[in-house]
C-alpha positions in Angstrom: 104.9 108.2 116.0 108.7 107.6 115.7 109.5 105.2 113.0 113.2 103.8 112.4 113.7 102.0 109.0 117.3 100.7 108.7 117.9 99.9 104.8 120.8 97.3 103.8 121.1 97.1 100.5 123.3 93.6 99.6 122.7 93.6 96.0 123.2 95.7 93.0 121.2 98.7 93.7 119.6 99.6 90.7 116.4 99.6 90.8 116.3 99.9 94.3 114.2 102.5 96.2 115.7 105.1 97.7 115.4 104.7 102.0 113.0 108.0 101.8 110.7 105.5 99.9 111.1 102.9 102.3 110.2 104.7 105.2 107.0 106.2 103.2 105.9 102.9 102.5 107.1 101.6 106.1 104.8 104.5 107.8 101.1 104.1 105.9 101.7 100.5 107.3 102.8 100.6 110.7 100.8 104.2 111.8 99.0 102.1 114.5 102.1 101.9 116.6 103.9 104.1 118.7 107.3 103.7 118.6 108.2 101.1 115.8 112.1 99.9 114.0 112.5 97.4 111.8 115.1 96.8 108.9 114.9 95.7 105.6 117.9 93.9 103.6 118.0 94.1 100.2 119.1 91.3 98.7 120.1 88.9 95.7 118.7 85.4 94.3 121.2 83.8 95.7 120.5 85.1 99.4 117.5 85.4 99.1 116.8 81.8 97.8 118.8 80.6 100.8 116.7 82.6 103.1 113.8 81.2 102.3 115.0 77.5 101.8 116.7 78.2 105.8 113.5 79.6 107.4 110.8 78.2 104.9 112.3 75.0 103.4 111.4 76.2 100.0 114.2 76.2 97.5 113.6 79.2 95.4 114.3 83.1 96.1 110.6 85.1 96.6 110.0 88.5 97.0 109.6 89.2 100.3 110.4 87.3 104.2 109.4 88.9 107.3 110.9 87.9 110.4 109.4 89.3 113.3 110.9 90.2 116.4 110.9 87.7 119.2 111.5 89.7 122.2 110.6 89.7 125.9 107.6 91.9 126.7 109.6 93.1 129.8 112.5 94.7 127.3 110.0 96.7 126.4 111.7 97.7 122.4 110.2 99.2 119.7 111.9 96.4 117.5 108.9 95.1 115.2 111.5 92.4 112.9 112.8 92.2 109.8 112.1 92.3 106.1 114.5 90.3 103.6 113.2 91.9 100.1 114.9 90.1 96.7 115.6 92.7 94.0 115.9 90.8 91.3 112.5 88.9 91.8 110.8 92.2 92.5 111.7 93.5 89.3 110.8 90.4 87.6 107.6 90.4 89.0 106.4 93.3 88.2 107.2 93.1 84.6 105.3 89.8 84.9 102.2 91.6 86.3 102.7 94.3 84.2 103.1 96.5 87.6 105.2 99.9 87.4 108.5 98.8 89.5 107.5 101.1 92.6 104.0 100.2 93.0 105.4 96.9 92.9 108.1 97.7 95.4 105.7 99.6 97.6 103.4 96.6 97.7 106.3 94.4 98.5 107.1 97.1 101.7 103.6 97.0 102.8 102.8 93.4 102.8 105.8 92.7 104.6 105.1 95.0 107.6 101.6 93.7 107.8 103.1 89.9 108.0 105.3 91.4 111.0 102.1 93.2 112.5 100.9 89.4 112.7 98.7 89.3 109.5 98.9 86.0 107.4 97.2 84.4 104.0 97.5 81.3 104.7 93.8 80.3 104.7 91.3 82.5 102.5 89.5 84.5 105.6 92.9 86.0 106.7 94.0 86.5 103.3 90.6 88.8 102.8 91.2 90.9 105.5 95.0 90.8 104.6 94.8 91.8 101.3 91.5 94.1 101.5 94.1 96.5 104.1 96.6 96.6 101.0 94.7 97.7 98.4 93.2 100.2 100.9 96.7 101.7 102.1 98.5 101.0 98.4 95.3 103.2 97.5 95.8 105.8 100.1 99.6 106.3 98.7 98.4 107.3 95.1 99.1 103.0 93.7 96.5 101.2 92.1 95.2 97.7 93.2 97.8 95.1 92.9 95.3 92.5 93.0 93.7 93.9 90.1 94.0 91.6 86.5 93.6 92.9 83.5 90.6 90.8 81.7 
């Protein structure tokens, strides 16, 4: 498998992961495909609120957008799409669920790529299946169920 991951980070980078990480996380999720690239921008509230009010009409920044290629078969690219990732909400986050900052991170990664392989959770079914293959390939990396609440 050949695996591209083009990093932008557009933020303060502390905190970030380094693009070694990325690519880790990048590869558990995508090892179905061939020939895969994608990039991932790291950004700020600001951008990242504007983002998702742009593409999702929803006035707040969130952790994670995919945008998934929208290419012609006949180009025949190994383009899968895009990943916009906010920072600062992904730090947030996982001191709100009381998440170490990479699991969180690496969950953030994952879920991202599997919304650009075409998974959803929007209704309950898909979002079964969606988050079943997290925990499965977050386990497979060493990271313990992020779905998981303390009682």
């Amino acid at each position: 498998m050949s695996l591209i991951v083009d990093v932008e980070v557009a933020c303060d980078d502390s905190g970030v992961p380094s693009p070694e990480q990325f690519e880790r996380w990048c590869s558990i999720a995508l090892r179905e495909r061939e020939d895969t690239e994608l990039a991932i921008r790291i950004v700020d509230t600001d951008e990242g609120r504007e983002l998702n009010n742009t593409y999702r009409h929803k006035d707040y920044a969130t952790n994670v957008l995919s945008f998934p290629a929208d290419l012609p078969a006949e180009l025949n690219l190994p383009l899968l799409g895009d990943l916009a990732i906010c920072a600062p909400v992904v730090l947030r986050e996982a001191g709100e669920q009381q998440k170490t900052v990479e699991a969180h991170w690496a969950h953030m990664v994952i879920h991202g790529c599997l919304h650009l392989l075409g998974y959803d959770h929007i209704d309950d079914g898909d979002a079964e299946v969606m988050e079943a293959l997290e925990r499965q390939l977050l386990a497979e990396l060493g990271y313990p169920d992020p779905y998981h609440e303390e009682e």
